[in-house]
N, C-alpha and C positions, 0 to 999 in steps of 0.2 A: 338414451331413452327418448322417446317420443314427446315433443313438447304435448300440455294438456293446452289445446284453446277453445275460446267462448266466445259465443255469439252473442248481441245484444239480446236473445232473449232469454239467457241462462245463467248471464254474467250475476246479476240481480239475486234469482232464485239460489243462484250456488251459496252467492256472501251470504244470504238468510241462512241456508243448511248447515254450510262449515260456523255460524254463530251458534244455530241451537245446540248444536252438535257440541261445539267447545263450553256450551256452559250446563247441559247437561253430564259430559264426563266429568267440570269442576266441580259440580253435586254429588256426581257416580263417587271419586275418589276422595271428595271430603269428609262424605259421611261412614267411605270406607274405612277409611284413618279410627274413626272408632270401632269402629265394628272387631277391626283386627288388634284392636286396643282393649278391649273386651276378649274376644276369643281366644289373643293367647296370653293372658294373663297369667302369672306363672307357670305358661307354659313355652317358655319360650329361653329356655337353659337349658344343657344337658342334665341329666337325670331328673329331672322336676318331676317326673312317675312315680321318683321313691321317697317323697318328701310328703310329711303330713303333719298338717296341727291336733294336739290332741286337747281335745273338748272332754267336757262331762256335764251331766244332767245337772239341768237348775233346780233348785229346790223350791221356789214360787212355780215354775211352768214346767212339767215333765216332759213335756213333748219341744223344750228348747233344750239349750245348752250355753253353758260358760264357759267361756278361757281362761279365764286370770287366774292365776297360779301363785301359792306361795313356795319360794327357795324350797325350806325343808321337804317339800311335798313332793318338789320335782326331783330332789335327792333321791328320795322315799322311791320315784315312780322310775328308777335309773336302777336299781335294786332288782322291781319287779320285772323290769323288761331287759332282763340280759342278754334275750334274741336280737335285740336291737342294735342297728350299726351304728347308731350315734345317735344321741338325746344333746339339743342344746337349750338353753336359757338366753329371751329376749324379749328385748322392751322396746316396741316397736308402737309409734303412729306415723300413721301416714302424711300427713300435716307436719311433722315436727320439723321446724330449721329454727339455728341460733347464727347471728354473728361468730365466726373465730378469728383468730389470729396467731402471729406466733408469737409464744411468748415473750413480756419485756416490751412489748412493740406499743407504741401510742396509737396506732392505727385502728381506726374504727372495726374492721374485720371485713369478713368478707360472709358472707349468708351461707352455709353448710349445711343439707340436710341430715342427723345424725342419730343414732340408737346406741342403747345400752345391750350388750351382749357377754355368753361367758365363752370359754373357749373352745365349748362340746359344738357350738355353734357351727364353726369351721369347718366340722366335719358332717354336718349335716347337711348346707349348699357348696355348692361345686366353685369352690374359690379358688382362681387361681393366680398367682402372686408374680409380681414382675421385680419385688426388690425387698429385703428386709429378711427379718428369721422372724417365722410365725411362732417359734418357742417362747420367744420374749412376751409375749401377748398373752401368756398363765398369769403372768402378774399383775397385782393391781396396779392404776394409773396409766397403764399404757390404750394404746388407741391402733387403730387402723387406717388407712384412707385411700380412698378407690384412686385411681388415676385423675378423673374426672374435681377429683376434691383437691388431690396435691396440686391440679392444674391453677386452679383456682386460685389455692394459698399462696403456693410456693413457685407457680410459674415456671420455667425450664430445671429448676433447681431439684434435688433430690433431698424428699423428704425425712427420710429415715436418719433414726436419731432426731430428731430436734423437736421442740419444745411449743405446743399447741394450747389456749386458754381459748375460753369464753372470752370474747369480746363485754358482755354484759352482768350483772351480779344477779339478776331474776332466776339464772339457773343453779338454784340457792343449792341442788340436793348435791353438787358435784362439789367435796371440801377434800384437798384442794381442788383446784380449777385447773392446774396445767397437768398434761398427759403428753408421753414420749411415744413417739410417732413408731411404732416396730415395724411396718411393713406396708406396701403398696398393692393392693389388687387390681384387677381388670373391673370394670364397669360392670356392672349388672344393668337390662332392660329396667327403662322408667316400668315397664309396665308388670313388676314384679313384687315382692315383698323383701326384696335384697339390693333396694334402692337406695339406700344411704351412702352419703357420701363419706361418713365418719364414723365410727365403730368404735364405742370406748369400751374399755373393761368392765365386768362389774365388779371385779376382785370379790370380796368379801362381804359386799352391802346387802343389807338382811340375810346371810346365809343360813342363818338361825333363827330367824322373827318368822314367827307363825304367824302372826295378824296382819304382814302386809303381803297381799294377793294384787300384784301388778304385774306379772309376768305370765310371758307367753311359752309353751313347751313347744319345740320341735323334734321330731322324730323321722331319722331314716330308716327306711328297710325296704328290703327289697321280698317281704313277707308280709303282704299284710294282714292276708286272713288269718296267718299263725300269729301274730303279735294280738290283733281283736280276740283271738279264743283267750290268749292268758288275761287279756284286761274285762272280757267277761264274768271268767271265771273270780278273779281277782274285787271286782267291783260288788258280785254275790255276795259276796264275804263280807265283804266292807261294809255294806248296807245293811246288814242283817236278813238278807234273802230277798231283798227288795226288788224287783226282777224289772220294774220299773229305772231303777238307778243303775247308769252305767256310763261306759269311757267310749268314743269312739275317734277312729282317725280320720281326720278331713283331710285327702287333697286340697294343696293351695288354691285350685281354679275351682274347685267347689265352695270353698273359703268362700271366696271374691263374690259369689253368689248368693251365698247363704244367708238370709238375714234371722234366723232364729238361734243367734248366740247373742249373751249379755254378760257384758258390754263388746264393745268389738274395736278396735280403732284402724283394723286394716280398712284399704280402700275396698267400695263397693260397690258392685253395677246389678246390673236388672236383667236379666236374662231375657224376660220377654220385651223388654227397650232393643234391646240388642237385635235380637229377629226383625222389630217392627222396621229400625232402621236400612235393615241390608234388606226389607223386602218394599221401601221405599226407594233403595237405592235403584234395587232389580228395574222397579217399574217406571220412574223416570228415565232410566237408559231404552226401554219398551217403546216409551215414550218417541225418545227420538230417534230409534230405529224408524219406528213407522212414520214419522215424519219425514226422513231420510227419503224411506221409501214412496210416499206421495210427492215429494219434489221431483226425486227423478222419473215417475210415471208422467209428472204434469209435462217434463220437458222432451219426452221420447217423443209430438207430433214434432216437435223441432227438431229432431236432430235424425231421425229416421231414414229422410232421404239422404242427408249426407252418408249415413251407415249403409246404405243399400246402393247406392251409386259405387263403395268403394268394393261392394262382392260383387255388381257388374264385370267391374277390372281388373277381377280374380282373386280378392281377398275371401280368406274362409269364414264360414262362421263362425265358429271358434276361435279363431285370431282376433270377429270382433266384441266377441261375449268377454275374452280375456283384456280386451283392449278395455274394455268400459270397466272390467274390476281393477284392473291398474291405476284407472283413472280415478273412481272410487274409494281405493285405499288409501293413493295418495290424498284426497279431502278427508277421509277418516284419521289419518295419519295430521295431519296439519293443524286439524280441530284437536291432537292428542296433545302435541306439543304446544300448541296456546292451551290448555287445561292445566296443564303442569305451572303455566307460568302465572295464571290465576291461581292457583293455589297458592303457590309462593308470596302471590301479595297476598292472598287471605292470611297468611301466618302473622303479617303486621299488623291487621289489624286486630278489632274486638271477636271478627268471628272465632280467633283462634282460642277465647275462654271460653267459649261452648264446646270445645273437645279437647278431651281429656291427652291424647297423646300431641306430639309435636306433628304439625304439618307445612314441616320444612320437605321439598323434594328429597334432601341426601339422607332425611333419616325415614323416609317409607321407600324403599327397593320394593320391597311385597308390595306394597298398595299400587306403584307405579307397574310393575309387571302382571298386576290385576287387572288397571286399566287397558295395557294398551292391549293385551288379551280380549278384554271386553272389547273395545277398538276394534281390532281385527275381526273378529267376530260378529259384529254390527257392521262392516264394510262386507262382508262376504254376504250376508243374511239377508242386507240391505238391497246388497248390487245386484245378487246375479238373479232375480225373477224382471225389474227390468231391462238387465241385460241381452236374457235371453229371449224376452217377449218383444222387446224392439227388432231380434233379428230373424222373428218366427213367421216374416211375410215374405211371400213372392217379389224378387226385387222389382219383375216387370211392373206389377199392380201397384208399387207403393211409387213408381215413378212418373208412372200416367195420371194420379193428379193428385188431388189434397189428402190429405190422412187424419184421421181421429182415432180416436180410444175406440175399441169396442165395447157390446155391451159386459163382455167380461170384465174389459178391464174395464170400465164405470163400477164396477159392482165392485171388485175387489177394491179400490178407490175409496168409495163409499164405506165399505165392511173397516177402513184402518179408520178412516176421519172416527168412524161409530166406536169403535175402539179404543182410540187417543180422547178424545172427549169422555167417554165413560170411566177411564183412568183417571185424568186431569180433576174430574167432576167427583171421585170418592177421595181424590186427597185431599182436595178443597174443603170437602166437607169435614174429612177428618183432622185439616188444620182448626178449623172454626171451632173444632168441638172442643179439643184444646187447650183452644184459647178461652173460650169460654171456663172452662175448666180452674185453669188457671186463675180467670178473675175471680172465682169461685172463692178459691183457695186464699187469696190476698184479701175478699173482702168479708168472709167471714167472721162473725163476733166469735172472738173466743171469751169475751165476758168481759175482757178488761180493755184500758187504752193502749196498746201496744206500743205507742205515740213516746209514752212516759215512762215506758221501761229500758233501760239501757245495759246491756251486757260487755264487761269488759275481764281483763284477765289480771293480775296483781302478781306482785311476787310471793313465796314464801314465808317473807319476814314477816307482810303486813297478817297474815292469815291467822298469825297468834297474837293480834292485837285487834280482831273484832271487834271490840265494846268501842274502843278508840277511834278507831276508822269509820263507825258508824255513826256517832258522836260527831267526827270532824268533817263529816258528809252532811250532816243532819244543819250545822250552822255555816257552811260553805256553799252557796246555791254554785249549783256544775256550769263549768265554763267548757263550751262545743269548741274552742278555741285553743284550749290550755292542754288539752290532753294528746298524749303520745303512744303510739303503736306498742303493748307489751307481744315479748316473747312468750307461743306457746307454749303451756306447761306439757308435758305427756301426764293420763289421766292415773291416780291412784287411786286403789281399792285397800282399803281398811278392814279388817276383818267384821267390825260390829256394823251391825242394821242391812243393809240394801247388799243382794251380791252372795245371800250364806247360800248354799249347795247341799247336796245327797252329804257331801263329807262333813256335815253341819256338826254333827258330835262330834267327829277329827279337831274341825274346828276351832267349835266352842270352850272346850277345854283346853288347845292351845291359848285360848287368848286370855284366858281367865289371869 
């Protein structure tokens, strides 16, 4: 391959190019990293098309919907839907991790993120198991654990059989605390709702209690407008003809979207966040296309005659339009490869809490094969108009003396700076706004001192001893010193006050 060399007056303008260039595509691909963290959010499994959460109208807002399910109901809705290939039961947030351990062990634990599930589960996402019998897992006590979790706990050793607890006693609803490990899965995408590292049974808990609605219903089919016709028809009934009140099935990546269910505790993004960002990405990479392309217009009076001197001595021009995109791609190429390596230190630091997936190199393949697409793409787009406008002169006349831009290419010049600054000049502003925004948000009176209000999480036990705790709050001034991190609870829904629905007479008379 033909060495690339530089002249003192290119050398300079190159490092600027191959600079903006490298921290443009670290922008290009870090805000990709969401973007693609967003888009395929359960969609990113085999079968995830025939997977659906089934909602029903709230009874405060007709035009929202609820999740939470009580057992007997999803019994009940396992009855009504016999077209269905599998109805499971789960108790899912997204937040949720506890310390575990293996049983008997003094060890602190290790952090696991975990859910409650029954075994109709299994057959509703695409599990596939590397070690254990998933039969054992009908019964109560028993557990699950991705690869990713046994790694964790148990290190090179295999899981199955052996004996797993809470590290801590906060996770008061689990009596007992140890569960026998039945089987090992493959990972699921973080960016999924089958992200748990650990999977307990729910055996038998509320299988019959009407009043507690904390469960989530899952449903496969590969029918979904024939499964919605029984659950319309079925929902008529049930409401008294209320035509208003009904069931419906959400895709998981509509899920992810959706914000008019109550309560909710899957993760959840912004649809139009999502666009803003990839069409922020678009135009920063715009950006340093065109910059791209004014550096090397600024450098063709320099290098012109070397180009034209060597079609004198019989080079074509097409060898030297291809010579300059070689030349080109290798700087697009080199700026690709330092972007990747700025990302990787962006994953140490804080930027990587402002996005939601990991942006380590080995776990985006997609985002990296995006880039360097875009990469290429911006090298080709970039190169070949000065390519081929450096080699569009008479070599005699560009040899006989000094050379400039024409006034084409002044205008064209002109037309990208007019361009890149009008870009540059609405992000700016739509940073500002913002930001402004934001301080909006943070400085607004909501009435009270927000200063003095303090929110923390407790266990179980203290919650039936309110009077007490209030009392012993009340003569204890709070020490910002003294307190320690609780494990989150996953949220419950009780059947009385907040949460009743269309099946409000179902209900109510359960809970009586």
């Amino acid at each position: 391959m033909r060495r690339i060399h530089f002249n003192r007056h290119t050398l300079f303008s190159t490092v600027l190019n191959v600079t903006g260039l490298t921290l443009a595509l670290s922008v290009f691909m870090i805000l990709m990293v969401q973007v693609m963290y967003d888009w395929r959010y359960d969609r990113c499994y085999p079968g995830y098309e025939n997977v659906y959460r089934l909602e029903y109208t709230a009874h405060e807002d007709m035009n929202a919907y609820s999740v939470n399910w009580s057992r007997p109901m999803i019994t009940m809705m396992k009855d009504v839907l016999p077209q269905a290939e599998a109805i499971g039961t789960y108790v899912y947030d997204k937040g949720a991790a506890a310390a575990m351990r293996e049983a008997g062990s003094d060890k602190s634990g290790v952090s696991l993120k975990f859910a409650d599930c029954d075994y109709g589960l299994l057959k509703v996402f695409p599990f596939e198991f590397t070690e254990g019998d998933t039969a054992l897992f009908r019964a109560p006590r028993m557990a699950l654990i991705s690869e990713r979790g046994a790694a964790k706990l148990f290190g090179k050793e295999s899981p199955v059989g052996k004996e797993v607890e809470f590290s801590s006693s906060t996770i008061v609803r689990y009596r007992p605390t140890r569960f026998t490990i039945a089987g090992v899965y493959r990972d699921f995408p973080e960016n999924s709702s089958m992200d748990r590292e650990i999977l307990v049974n729910l055996g038998n808990t509320s299988l019959n209690n009407t009043g507690e609605w904390a469960y989530y219903c899952y449903v496969r089919t590969s029918d979904r407008d024939g499964l919605q016709s029984v659950l319309d028809t079925y929902a008529y009934g049930m409401s008294g003809g209320n035509e208003k009140a009904g069931f419906r099935l959400t895709p998981l990546h509509d899920a992810y979207y959706n914000h008019n269910t109550q309560p909710d505790n899957i993760a959840k993004g912004n649809r139009s966040t999502t666009i803003t960002l990839f069409s922020v990405a678009l135009l920063i990479l715009i950006i340093a296309a065109i910059n791209f392309v004014n550096f090397s217009m600024a450098s063709v009076p320099f290098r012109i005659k070397g180009l034209n001197t060597r079609r004198v001595v019989g080079a074509t021009r097409g060898s030297l339009i291809w010579s300059q995109l070689g030349t080109t791609l290798a700087l697009v190429l080199t700026a690709f490869v330092l972007s990747a390596g700025v990302m990787s230190i962006a994953a140490t630091t804080g930027i990587a809490s402002y996005i939601s997936g990991s942006l380590r190199v080995q776990d985006n393949p997609a985002v990296l094969l995006i880039g360097l697409g875009a990469a290429t793409v911006t090298a080709l787009t970039a190169g070949i108009f000065p390519a081929r406008y450096s080699t569009s002169f008479n070599p005699a006349m560009v040899l006989k003396g000094s050379f400039s831009l024409s006034a084409r290419g002044r205008n064209l010049r002109s037309v990208l700076v007019g361009v890149q600054y009008l870009i540059s000049f609405v992000l700016i502003i739509c940073a500002l706004f913002i930001t402004l925004q934001v301080k909006y948000m943070k400085g607004f009176d909501m009435g009270y001192e927000r200063e003095h209000i303090v929110e923390f999480s407790i266990s179980n036990d203290y919650s039936f001893s309110r009077e007490t705790l209030r009392e012993s709050s009340s003569r204890t001034p709070p020490s910002p010193t003294s307190h320690s991190p609780a494990t989150p609870l996953p949220r419950r829904r009780k059947c009385p006050g907040a949460g009743r629905t269309t099946m409000s007479r179902w209900r109510s008379s359960a809970c009586r």
